[in-house]
C-alpha atoms as an extended CHARMM CRD file, in Angstrom:
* protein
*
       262  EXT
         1         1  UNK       CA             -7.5080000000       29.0580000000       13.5250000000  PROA      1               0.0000000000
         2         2  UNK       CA             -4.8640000000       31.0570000000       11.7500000000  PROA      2               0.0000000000
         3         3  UNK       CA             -4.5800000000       33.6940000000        9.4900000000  PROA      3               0.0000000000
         4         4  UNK       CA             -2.2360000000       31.3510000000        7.2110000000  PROA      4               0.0000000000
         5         5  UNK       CA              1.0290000000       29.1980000000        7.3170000000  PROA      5               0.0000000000
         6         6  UNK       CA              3.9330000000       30.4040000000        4.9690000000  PROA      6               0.0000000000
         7         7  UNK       CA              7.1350000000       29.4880000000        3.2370000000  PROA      7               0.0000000000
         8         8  UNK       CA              9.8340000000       31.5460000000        4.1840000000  PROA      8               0.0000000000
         9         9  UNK       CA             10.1560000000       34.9720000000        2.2070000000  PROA      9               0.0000000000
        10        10  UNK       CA              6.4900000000       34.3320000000        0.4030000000  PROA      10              0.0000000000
        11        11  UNK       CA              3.1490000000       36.3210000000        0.8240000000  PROA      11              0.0000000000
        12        12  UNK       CA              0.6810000000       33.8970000000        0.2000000000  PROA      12              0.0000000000
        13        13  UNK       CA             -0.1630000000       31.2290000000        2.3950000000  PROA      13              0.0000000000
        14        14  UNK       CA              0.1730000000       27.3150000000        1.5140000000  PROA      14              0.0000000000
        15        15  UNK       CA             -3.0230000000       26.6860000000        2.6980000000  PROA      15              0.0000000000
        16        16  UNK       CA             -6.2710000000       27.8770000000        1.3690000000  PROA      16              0.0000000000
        17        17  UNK       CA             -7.6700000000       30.1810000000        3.7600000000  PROA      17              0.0000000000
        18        18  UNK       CA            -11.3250000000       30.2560000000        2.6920000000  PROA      18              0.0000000000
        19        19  UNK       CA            -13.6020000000       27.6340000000        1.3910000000  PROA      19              0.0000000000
        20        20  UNK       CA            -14.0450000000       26.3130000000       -1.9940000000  PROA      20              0.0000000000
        21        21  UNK       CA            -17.3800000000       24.5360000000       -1.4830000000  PROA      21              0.0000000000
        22        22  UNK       CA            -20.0630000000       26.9170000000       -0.7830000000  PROA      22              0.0000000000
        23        23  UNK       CA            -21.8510000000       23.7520000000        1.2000000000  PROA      23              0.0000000000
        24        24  UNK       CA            -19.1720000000       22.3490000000        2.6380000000  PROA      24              0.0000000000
        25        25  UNK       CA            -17.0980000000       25.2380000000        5.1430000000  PROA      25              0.0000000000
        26        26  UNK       CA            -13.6430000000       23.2090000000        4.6620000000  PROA      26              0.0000000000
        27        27  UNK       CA            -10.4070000000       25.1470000000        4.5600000000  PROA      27              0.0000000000
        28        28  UNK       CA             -6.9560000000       25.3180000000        5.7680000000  PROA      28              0.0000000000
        29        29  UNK       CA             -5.4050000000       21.9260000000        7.3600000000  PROA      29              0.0000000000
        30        30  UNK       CA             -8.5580000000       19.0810000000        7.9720000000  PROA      30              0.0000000000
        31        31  UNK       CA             -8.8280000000       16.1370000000        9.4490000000  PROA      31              0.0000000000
        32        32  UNK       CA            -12.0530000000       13.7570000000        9.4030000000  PROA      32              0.0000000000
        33        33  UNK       CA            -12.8180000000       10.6080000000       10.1180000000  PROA      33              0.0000000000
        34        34  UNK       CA            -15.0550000000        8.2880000000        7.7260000000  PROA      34              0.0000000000
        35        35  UNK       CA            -17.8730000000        6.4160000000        7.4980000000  PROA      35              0.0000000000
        36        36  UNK       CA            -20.2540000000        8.3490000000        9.6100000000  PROA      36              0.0000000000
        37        37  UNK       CA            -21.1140000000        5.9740000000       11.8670000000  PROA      37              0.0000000000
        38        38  UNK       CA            -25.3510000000        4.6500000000       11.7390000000  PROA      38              0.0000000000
        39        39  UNK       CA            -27.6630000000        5.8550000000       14.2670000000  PROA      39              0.0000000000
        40        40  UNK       CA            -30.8690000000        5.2390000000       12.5880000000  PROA      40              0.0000000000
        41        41  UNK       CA            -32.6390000000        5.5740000000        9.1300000000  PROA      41              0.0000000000
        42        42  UNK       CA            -35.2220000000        7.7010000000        8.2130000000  PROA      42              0.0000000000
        43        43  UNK       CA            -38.2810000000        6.6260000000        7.0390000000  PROA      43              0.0000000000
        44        44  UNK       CA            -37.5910000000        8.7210000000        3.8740000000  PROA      44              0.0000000000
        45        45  UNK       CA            -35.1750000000        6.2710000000        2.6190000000  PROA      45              0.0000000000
        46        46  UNK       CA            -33.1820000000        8.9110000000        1.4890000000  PROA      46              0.0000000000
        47        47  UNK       CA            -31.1670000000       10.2170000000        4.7450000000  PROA      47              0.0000000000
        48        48  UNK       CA            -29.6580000000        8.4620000000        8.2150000000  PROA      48              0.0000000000
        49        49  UNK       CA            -29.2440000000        9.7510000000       10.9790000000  PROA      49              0.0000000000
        50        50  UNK       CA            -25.0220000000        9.3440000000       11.5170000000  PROA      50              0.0000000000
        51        51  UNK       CA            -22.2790000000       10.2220000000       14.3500000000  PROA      51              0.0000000000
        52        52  UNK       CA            -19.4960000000       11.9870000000       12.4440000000  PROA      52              0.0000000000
        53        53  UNK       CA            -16.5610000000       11.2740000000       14.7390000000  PROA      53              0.0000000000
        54        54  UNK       CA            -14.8160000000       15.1450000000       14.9920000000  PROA      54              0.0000000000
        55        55  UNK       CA            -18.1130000000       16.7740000000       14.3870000000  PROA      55              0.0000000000
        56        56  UNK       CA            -21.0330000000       15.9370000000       15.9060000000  PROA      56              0.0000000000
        57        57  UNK       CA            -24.3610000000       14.3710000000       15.3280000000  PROA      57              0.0000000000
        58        58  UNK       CA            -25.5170000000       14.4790000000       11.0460000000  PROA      58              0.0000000000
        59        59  UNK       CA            -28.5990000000       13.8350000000        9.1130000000  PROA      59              0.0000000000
        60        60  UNK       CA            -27.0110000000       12.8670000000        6.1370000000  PROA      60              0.0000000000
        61        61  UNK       CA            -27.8190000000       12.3390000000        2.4630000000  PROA      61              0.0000000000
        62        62  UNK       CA            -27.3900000000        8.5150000000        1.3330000000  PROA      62              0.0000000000
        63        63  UNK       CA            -26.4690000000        8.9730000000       -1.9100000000  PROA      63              0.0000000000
        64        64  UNK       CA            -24.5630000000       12.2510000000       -1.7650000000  PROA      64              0.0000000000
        65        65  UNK       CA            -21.8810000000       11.9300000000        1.0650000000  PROA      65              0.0000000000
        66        66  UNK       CA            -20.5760000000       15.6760000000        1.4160000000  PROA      66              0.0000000000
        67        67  UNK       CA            -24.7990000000       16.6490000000        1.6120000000  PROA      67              0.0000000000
        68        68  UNK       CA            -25.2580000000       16.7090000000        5.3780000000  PROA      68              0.0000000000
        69        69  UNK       CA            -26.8060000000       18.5580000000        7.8900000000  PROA      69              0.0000000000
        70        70  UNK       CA            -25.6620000000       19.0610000000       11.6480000000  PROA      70              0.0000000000
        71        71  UNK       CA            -28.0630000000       18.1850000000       14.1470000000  PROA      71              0.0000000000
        72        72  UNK       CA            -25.5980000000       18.4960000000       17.2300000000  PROA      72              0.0000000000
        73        73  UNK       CA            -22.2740000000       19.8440000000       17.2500000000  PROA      73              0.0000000000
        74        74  UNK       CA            -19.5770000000       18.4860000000       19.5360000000  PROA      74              0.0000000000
        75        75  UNK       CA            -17.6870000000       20.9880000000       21.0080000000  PROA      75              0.0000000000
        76        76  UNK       CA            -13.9700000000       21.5060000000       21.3430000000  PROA      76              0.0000000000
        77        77  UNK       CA            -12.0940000000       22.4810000000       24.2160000000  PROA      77              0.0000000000
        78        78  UNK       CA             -8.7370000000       23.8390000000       22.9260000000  PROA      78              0.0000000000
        79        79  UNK       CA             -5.0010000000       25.3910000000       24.3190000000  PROA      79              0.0000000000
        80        80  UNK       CA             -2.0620000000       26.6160000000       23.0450000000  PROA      80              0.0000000000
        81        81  UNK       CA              1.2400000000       25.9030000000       25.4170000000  PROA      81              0.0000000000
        82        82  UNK       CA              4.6920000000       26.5850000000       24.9320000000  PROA      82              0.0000000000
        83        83  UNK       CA              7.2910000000       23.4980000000       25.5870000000  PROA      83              0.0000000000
        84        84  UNK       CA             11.0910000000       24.6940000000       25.0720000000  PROA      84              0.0000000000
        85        85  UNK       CA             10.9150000000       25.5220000000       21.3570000000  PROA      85              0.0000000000
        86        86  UNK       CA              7.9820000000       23.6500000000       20.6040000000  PROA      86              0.0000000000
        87        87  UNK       CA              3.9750000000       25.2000000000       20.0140000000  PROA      87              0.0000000000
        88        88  UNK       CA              1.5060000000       22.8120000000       20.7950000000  PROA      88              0.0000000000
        89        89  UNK       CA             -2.0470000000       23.4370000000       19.9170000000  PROA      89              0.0000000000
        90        90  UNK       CA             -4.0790000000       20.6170000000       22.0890000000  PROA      90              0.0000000000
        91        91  UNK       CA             -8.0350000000       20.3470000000       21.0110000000  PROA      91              0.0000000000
        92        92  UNK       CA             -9.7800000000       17.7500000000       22.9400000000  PROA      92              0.0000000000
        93        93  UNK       CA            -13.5290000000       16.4140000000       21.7650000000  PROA      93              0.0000000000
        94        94  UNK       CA            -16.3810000000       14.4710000000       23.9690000000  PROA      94              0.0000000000
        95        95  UNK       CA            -18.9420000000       12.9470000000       22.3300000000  PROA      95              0.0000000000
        96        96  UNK       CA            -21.8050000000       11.7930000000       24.8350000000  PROA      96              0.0000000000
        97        97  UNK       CA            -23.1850000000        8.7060000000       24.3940000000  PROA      97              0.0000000000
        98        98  UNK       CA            -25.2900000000        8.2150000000       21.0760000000  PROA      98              0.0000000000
        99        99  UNK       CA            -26.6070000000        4.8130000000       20.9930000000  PROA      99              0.0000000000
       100       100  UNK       CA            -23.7040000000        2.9080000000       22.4650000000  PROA      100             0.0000000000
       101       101  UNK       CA            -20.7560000000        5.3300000000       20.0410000000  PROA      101             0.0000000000
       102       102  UNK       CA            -18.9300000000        7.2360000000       22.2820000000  PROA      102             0.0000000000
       103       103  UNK       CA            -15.4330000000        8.8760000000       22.4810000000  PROA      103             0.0000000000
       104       104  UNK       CA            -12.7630000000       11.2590000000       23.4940000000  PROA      104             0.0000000000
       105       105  UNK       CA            -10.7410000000       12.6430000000       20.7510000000  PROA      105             0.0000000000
       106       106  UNK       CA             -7.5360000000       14.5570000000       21.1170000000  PROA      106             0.0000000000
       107       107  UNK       CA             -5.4270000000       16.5690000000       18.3690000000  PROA      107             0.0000000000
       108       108  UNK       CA             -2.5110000000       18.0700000000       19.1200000000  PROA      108             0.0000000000
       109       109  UNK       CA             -0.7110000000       20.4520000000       16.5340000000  PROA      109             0.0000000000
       110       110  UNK       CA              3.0420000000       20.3930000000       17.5380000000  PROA      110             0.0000000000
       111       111  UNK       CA              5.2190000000       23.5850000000       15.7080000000  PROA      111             0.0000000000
       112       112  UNK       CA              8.9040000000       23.5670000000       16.0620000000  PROA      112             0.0000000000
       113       113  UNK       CA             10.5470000000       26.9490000000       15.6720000000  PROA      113             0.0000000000
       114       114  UNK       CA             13.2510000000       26.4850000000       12.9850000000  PROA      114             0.0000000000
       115       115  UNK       CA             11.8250000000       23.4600000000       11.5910000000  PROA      115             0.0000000000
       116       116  UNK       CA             10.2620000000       22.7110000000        7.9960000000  PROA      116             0.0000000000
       117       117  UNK       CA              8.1640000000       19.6520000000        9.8700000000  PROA      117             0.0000000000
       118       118  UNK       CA              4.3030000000       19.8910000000       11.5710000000  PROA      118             0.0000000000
       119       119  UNK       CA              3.4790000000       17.1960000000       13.3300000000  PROA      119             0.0000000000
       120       120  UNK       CA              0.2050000000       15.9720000000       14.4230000000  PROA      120             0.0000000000
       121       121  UNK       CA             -0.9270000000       13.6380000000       17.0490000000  PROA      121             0.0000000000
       122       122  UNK       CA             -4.5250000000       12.2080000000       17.1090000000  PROA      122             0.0000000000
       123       123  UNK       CA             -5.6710000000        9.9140000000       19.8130000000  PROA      123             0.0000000000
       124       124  UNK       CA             -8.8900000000        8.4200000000       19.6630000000  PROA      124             0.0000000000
       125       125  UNK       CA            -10.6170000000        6.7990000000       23.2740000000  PROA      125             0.0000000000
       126       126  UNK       CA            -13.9360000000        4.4170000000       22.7080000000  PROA      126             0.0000000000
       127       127  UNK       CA            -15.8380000000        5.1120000000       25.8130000000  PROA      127             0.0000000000
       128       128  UNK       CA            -18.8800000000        3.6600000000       24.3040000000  PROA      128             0.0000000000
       129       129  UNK       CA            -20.2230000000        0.1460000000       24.1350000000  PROA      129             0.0000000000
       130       130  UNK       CA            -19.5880000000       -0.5120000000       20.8090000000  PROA      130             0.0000000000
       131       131  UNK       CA            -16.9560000000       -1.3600000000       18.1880000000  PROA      131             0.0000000000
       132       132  UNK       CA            -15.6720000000        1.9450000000       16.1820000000  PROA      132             0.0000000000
       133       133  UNK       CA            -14.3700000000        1.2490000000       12.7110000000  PROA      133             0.0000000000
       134       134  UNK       CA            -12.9690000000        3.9190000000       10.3350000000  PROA      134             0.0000000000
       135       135  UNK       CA            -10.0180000000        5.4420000000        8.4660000000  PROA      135             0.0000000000
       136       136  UNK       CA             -8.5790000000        8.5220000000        9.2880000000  PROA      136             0.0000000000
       137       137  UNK       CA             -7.6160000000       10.7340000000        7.1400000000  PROA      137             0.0000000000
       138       138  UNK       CA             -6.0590000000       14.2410000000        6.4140000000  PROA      138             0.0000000000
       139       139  UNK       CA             -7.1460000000       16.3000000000        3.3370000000  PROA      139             0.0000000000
       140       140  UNK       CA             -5.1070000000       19.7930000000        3.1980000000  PROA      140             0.0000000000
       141       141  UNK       CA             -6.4320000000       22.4750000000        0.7820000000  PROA      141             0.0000000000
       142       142  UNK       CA             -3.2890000000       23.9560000000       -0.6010000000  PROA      142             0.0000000000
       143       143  UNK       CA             -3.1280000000       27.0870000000       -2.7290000000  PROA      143             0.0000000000
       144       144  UNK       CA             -1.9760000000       26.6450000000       -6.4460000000  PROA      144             0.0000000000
       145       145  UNK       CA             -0.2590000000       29.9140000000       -7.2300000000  PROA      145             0.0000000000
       146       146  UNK       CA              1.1100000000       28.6660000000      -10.6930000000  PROA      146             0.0000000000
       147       147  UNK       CA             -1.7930000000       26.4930000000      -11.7200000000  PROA      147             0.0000000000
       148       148  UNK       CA             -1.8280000000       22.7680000000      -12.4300000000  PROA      148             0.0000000000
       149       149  UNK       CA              0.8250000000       22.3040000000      -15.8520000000  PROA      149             0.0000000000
       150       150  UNK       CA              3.7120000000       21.2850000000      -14.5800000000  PROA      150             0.0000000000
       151       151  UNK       CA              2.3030000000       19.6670000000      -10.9620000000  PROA      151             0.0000000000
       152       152  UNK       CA              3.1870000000       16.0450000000      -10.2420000000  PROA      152             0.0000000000
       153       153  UNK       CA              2.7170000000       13.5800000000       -7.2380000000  PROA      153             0.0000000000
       154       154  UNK       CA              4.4280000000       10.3650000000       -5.9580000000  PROA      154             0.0000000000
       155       155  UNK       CA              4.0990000000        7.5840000000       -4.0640000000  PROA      155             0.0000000000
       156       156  UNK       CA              6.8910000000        5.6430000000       -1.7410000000  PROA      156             0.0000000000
       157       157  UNK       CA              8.6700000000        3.0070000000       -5.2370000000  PROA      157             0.0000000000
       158       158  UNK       CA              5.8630000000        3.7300000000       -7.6780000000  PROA      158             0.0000000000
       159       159  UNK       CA              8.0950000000        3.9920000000      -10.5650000000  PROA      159             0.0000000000
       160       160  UNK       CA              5.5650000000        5.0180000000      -13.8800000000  PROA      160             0.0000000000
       161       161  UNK       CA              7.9150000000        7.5160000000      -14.8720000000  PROA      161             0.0000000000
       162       162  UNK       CA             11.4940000000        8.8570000000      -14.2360000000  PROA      162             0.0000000000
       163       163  UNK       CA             12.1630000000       12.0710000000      -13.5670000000  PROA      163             0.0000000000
       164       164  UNK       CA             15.4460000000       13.3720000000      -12.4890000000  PROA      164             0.0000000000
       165       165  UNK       CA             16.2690000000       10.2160000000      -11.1780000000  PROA      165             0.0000000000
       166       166  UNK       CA             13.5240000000       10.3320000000       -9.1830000000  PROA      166             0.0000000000
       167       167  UNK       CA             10.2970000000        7.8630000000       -9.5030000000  PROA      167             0.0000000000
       168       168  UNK       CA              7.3810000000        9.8390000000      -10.1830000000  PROA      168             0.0000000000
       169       169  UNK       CA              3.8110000000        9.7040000000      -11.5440000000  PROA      169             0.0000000000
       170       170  UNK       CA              2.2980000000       12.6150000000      -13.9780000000  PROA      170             0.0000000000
       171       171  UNK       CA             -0.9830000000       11.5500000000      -13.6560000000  PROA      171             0.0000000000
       172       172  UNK       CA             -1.8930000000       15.8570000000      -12.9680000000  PROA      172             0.0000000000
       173       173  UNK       CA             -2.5720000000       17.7520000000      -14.6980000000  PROA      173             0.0000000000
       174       174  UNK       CA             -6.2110000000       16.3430000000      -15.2750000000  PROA      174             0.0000000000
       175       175  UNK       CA             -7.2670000000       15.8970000000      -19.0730000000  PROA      175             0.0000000000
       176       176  UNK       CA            -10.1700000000       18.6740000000      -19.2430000000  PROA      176             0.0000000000
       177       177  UNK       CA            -12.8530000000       15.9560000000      -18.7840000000  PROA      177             0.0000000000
       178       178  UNK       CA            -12.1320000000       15.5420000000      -15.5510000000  PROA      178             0.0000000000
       179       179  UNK       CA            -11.7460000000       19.1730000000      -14.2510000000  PROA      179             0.0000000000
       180       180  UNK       CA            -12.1760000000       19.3250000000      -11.6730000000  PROA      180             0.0000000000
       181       181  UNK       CA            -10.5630000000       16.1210000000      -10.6780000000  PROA      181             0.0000000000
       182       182  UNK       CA            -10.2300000000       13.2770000000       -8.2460000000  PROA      182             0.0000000000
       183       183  UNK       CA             -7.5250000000       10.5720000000       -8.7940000000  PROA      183             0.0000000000
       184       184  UNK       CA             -7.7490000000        7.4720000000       -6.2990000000  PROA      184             0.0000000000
       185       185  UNK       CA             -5.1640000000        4.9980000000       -5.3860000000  PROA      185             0.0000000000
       186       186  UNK       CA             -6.1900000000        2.0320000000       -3.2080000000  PROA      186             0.0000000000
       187       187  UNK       CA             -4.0310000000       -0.5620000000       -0.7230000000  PROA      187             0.0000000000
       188       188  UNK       CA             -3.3920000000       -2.3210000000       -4.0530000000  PROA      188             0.0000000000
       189       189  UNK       CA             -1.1240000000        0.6290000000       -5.4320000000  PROA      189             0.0000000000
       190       190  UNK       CA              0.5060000000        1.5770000000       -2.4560000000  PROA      190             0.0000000000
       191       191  UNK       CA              3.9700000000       -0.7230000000       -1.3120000000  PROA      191             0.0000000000
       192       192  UNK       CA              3.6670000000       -2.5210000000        1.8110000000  PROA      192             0.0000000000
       193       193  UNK       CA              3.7510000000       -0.2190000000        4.6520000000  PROA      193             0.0000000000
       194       194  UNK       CA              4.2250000000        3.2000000000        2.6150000000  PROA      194             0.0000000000
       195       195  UNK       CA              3.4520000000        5.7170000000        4.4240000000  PROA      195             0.0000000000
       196       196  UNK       CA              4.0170000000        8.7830000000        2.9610000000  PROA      196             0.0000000000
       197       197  UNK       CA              2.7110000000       10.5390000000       -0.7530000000  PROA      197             0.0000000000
       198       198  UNK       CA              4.3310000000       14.0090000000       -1.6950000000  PROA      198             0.0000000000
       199       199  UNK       CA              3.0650000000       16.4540000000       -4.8290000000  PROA      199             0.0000000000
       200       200  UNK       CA              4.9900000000       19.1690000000       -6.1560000000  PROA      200             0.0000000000
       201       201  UNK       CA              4.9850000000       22.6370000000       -8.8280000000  PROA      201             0.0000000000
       202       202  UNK       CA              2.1280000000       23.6530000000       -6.8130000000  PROA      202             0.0000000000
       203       203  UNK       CA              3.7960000000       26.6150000000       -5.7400000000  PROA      203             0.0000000000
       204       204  UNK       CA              6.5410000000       27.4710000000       -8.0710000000  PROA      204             0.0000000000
       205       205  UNK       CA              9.0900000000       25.1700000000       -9.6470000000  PROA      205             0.0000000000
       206       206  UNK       CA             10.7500000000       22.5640000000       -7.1800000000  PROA      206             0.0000000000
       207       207  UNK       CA              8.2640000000       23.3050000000       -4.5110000000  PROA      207             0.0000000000
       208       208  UNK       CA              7.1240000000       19.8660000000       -3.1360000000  PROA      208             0.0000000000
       209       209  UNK       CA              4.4300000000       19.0490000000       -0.2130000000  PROA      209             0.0000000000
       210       210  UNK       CA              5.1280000000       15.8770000000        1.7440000000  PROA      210             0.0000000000
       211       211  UNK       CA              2.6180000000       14.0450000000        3.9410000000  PROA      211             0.0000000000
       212       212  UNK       CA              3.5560000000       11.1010000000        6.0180000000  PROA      212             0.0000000000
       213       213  UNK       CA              2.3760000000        8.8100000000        8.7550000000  PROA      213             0.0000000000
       214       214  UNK       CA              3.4270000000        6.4460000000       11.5360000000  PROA      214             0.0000000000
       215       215  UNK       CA              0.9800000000        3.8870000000       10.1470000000  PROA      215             0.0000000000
       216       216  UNK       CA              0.8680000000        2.7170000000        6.8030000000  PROA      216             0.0000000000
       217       217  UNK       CA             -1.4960000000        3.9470000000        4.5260000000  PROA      217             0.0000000000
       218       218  UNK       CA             -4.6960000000        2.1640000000        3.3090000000  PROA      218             0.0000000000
       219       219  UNK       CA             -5.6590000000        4.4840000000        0.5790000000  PROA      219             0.0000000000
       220       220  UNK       CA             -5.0770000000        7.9200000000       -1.2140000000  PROA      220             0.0000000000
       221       221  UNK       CA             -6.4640000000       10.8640000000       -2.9960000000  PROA      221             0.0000000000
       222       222  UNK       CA             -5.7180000000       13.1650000000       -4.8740000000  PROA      222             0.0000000000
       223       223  UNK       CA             -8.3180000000       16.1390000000       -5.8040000000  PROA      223             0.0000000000
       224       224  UNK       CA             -7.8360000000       19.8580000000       -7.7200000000  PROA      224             0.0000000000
       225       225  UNK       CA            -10.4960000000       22.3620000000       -8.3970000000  PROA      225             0.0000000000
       226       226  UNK       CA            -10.2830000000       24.2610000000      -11.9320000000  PROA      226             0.0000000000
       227       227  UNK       CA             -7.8490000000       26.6190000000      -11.4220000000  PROA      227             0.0000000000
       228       228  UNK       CA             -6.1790000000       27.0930000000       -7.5710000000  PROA      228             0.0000000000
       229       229  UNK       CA             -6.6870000000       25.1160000000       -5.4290000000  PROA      229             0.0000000000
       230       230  UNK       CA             -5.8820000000       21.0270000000       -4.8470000000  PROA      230             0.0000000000
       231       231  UNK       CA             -5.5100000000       18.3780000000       -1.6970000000  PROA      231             0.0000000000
       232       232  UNK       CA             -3.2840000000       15.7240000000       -1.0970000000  PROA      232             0.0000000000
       233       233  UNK       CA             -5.6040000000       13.2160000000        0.7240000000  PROA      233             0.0000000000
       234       234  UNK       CA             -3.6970000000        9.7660000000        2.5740000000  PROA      234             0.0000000000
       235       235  UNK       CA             -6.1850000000        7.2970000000        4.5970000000  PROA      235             0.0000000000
       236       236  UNK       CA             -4.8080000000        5.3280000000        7.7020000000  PROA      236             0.0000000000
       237       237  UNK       CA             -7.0350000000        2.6180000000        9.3530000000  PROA      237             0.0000000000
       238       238  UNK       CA             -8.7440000000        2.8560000000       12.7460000000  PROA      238             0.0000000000
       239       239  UNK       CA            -10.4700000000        0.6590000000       14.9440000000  PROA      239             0.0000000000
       240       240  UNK       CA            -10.7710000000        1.0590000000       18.7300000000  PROA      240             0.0000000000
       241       241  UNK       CA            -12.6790000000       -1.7770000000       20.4970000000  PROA      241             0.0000000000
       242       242  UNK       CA            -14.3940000000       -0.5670000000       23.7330000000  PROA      242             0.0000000000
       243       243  UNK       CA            -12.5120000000        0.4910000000       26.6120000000  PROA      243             0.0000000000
       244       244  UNK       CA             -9.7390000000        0.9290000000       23.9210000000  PROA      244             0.0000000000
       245       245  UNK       CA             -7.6980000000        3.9510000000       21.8800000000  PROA      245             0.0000000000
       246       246  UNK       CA             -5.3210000000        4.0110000000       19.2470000000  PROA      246             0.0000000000
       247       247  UNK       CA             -3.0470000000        7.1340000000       18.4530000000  PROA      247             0.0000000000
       248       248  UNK       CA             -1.6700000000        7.8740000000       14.9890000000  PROA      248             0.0000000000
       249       249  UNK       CA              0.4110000000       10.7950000000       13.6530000000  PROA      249             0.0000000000
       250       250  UNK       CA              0.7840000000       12.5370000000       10.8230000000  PROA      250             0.0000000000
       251       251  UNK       CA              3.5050000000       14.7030000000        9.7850000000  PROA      251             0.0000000000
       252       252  UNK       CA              3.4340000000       17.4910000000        7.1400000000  PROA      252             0.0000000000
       253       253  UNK       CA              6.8330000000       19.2720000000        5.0170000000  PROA      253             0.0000000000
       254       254  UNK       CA              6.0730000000       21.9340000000        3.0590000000  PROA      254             0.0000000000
       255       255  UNK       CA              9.6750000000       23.1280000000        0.4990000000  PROA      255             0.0000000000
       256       256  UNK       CA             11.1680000000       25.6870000000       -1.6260000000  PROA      256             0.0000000000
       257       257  UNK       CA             13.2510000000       22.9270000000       -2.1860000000  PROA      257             0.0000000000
       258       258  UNK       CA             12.7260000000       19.3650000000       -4.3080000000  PROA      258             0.0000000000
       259       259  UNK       CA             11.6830000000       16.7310000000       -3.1630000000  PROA      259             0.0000000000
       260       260  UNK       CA             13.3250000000       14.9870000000        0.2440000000  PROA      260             0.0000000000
       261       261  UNK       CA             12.2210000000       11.4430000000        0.6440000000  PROA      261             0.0000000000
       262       262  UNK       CA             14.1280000000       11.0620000000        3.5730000000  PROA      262             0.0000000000
């Protein structure tokens, strides 16, 4: 969509601008929208047919989520406008009908000029007959210019370790086992209603990424690759009865600075 977002005064962008799975074309800023919702098995046993809510109709591998193949795309119908010193990007998705799942889903990318702060607003409209029930979630692929030594990531009170006054977690860097790596925090780890997770050394010493919501979150991930490249990954829950919608928003601060709860 871009050719990169950047801190002020830097070269390279935050976000990784190409893929890092070969198989699965994901870069830059994502958003998705799990499960898949069932259409109908095949008699292989092995795949379902699925609606992926943001992408389209998949044949997907049961026991290998990311192994899916798209059967029919959903397009997007998307505009940039201008509001006093705001950009908003606006991308709007039908689905059809598919076996009683249908919907209308909007994203809008809202830019302030001057501000550290993106905000995005996702609205999703059940026009179908039947009950749609997921979690949304975001999963940014940053660029790790300085590698993964002295990286670190919170959570709203989790208080492992101090650091600087500050409450934080060292669970990265990954022991080698587990490179690359996925850490997972469920409801149970998170405080009533947090909302937000941050990370930080990613991109040079008190550099910090902050990712928050309106809702609180259900669950969170974190994953790195070997060397460059890791996502901060927080889950919020959906469910839109027919006739319904339900709007969320998620808000992203990227900083040369440390870390800003506030």
């Amino acid at each position: 969509m871009d050719q990169g977002t950047y801190l002020k005064g830097e070269t390279t962008s935050i976000f990784r601008p190409h893929t890092v799975f070969p198989a699965h074309p994901t870069f830059g800023y994502t958003h998705e929208m799990v499960p898949a919702l069932d259409l109908k098995q095949y008699d292989d046993a092995t795949h379902a047919k699925r609606l992926n809510i943001g992408v389209g109709v998949i044949k997907q591998d049961l026991k290998r989520r990311f192994k899916a193949e798209p059967l029919i795309l959903f397009p997007w119908e998307t505009k940039v406008t201008k509001v006093a010193n705001k950009t908003i990007l606006s991308s709007e998705q039908i689905s059809g009908d598919h076996h009683g799942y249908a919907y209308k889903l909007v994203i809008k990318t809202i830019i302030t000029d001057e501000s550290p702060v993106i905000e995005y607003q996702q609205t999703l409209e059940n026009t179908g007959t039947r009950d749609i029930p997921v979690s949304a979630y975001v999963h940014p692929f940053f660029n790790a210019v300085n590698g993964f030594d002295h990286c670190w990531y919170i959570l709203p009170k989790l208080t492992q370790t101090i650091v600087d006054g500050q409450p934080f977690a060292n669970l990265l860097p990954f022991p080698a086992s587990k490179t690359p790596g996925l850490i997972e925090r469920l409801q149970a780890d998170i405080p009533p209603r947090g909302n937000w997770v941050a990370a930080g050394n990613f991109f040079g010493q008190n550099n910090s990424v902050r990712i928050s919501s309106d809702q609180p979150l259900i669950k969170m991930l974190f994953w790195r690759s070997k060397t460059d490249c890791f996502a901060v990954e927080p889950f919020v829950k959906v469910h839109v009865s027919p006739g319904n919608s339900q709007s969320w928003k998620w808000f992203l601060v990227v900083s040369k600075n440390a870390l800003n709860q506030k």
